[in-house]
N, C-alpha and C positions, 0 to 999 in steps of 0.2 A: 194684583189687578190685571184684569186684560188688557193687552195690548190693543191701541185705537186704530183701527181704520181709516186708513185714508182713501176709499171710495170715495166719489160722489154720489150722490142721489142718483144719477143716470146710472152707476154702477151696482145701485143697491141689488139687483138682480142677479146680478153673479156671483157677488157677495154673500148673496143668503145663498146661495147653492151651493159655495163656498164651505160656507158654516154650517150646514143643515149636512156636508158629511165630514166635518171633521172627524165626529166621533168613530169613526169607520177608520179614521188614522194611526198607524204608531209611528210612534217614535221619528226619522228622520220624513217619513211622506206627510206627517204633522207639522214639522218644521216646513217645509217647502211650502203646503198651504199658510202658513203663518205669513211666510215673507212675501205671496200673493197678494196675500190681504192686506198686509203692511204697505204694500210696494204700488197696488192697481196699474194706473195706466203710465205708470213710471217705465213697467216689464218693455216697455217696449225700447228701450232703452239698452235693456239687458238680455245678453245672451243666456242659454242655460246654464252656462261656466258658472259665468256672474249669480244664477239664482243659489246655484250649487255651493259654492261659497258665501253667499248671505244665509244658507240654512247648515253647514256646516257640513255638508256629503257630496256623494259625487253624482255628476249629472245624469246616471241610467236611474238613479234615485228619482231626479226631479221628473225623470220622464215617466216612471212608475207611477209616482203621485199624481202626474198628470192624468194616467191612463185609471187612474182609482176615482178620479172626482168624473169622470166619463167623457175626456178626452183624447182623442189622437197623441196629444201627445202635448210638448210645450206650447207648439209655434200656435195650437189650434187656440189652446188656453189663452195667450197673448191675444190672439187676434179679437178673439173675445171680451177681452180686457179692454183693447185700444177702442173695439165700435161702441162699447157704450161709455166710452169718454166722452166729457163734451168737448167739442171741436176746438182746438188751439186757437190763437188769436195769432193772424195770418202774418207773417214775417213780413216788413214794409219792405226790403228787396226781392222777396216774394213775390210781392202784390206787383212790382213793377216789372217785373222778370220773371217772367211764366215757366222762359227756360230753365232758371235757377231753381225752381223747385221740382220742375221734371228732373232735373240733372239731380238733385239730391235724392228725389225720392226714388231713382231707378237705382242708387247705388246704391242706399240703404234694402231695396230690396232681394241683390245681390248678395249682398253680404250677409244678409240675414240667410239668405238660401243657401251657401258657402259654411256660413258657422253651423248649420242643422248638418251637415255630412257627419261629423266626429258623431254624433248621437245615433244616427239614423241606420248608419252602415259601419258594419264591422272589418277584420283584415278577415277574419273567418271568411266570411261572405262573399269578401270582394275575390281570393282565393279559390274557394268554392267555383265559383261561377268560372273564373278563367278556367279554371282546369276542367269545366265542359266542354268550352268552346274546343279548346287545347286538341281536348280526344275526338272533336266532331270532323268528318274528312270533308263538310259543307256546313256552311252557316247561313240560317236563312235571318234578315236582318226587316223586321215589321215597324210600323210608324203610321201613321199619319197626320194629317194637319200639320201643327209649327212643330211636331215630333220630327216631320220627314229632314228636319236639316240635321237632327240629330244619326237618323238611319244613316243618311247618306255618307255621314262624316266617319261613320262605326264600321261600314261598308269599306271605305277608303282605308281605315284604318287597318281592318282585319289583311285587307289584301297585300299591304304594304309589310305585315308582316308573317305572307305567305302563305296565308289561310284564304282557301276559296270559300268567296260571299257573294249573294246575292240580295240585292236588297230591290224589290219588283215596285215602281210608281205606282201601280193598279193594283187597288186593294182587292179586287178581286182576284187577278195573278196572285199577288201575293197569298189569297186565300186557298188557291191550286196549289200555290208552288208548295205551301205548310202539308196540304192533302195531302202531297207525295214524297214527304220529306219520309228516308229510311231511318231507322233506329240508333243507325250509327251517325245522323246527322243531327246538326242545334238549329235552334231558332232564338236568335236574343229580340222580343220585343218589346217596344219604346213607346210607354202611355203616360203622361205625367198625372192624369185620373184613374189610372186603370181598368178604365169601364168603357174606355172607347170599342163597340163593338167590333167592327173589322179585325183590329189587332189581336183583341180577345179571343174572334173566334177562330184567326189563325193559330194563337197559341195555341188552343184547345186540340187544333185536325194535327198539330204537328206534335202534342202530347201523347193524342190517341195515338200516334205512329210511335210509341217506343219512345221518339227524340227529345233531345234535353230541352228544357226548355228557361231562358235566364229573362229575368222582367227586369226592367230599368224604369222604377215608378215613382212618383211622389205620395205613396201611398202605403202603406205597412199593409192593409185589410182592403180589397177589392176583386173582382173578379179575373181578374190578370190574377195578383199573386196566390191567387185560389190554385188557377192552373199549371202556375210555374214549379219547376222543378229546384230553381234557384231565383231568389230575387235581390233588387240590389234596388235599396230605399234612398233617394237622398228631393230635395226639394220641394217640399210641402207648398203649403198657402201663403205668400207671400203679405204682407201687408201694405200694398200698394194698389187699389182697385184698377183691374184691367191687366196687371202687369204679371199676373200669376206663371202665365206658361214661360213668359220672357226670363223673367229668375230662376224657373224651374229649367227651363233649359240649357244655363249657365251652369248650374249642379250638376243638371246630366252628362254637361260635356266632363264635366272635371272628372266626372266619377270613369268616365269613358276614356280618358286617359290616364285614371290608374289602372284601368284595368288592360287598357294598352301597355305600361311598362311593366303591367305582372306578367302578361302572355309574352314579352320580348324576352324577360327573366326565363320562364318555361319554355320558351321553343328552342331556345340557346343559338347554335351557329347558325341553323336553317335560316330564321327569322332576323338575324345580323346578314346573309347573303339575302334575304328580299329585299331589306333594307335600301341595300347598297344598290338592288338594280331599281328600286323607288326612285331614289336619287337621284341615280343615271337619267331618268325617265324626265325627272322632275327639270334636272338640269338642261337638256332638247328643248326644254320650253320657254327658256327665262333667253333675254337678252344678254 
């Protein structure tokens, strides 16, 4: 007998689109949709560990299956899942403390951004990409909007570990500065949609020039990772309306400081003596 569905009604629509490609499934991306259907607006609940273990494989499975029923991937699926929920029945400390559920819901959407890394982004990748940067004798660092705290902070970073960067406020400089980047230089730019034009089309003048080019996106397919030369995926859609770039930029950082302690790994003593005059620097300034 088949197993029952716990959609609702408001669900039925994901459901049938659900079931209408199972048949397109084997074996373990069969399982994954089973436990969607079984599970609806529960998934939000669970990370893709958790779906991975309710279907019996491992999570690049659950995201495959995801990518076969014609999504992005889990978090897109979830998301999907959670809006045509009907709406919970609002928690009475909730309802009296506005802060209380801002305060949960920005954490839940943290960590939902957090658990997507292990899927999203490989050591391969993360690898990869350092070891552009590594060989670039300049690094041009792109952003815009709430990207730019990310630039700024990748900027700081690079230079602390002895690597000249430039990361230009004016995206039109910044659009020069990509113009003229040589072949022996990088460009790492920071879109959490990868479709923000400026950055894109910086990438694009500093691709056409030879130069590496490493995207820091929440996005696997966009026109950023079109033009990159290396990409490093992690913070997708959050499921907290409004809070999207907020989450994703919490991923970006993280991912920004692994790829800080791989380039301190690779540059070995050089980048232990920037360090040390960071410090120095840093120290001048504190009471």
């Amino acid at each position: 007998m088949e197993e029952r569905s716990e959609f609702s009604p408001l669900e039925s629509q994901l459901a049938a689109h659900i079931r209408a490609h199972l048949g397109e499934l084997r074996g373990t991306e069969a399982r994954v949709a089973q436990v969607v259907l079984t599970r609806g607006a529960d998934l939000v609940d669970l990370s893709v560990s958790d779906v991975a273990a309710l279907a019996g494989t491992a999570p690049s499975s659950v995201v495959r299956a995801c990518q076969r029923l014609g999504f992005r991937g889990y978090q897109e699926l979830k998301i999907a899942a959670v809006r045509q929920a009907p709406a919970p029945a609002p928690d009475p400390a909730d309802t009296r403390d506005p802060a209380a559920r801002a305060l949960t819901d920005t954490v839940r959407a943290a960590r939902e951004a957090l658990d997507g890394i292990a899927t999203t982004l490989t050591a391969e990748d993360l690898r990869a990409a350092a070891e552009a940067l590594n060989a670039a004798d300049h690094v041009l660092v792109v952003g815009a909007g709430l990207s730019g705290a990310v630039v700024l902070d990748a900027a700081y970073r690079l230079r602390a570990l002895g690597i000249r960067a430039d990361s230009p406020a004016d995206p039109l400089t910044a659009q020069l500065a990509a113009a003229q980047l040589p072949p022996t230089a990088a460009c790492l730019a920071v879109s959490h949609t990868g479709s923000t034009r400026t950055v894109v089309d910086a990438a694009r003048h500093a691709r056409a020039n030879g130069a590496a080019v490493v995207a820091l996106t929440g996005y696997a397919r966009s026109p950023l990772t079109e033009t990159a030369s290396h990409t490093l995926v992690a913070g997708g859609q959050d499921l907290v309306f409004g809070l999207e770039t907020t989450a994703s930029r919490i991923a970006h950082l993280t991912v920004l400081d692994a790829l800080t302690l791989t380039l301190l790994t690779l540059r070995g003593e050089p980048a232990e003596h920037a360090l040390r005059l960071s410090a120095d620097v840093t120290a001048d300034h504190a009471y």
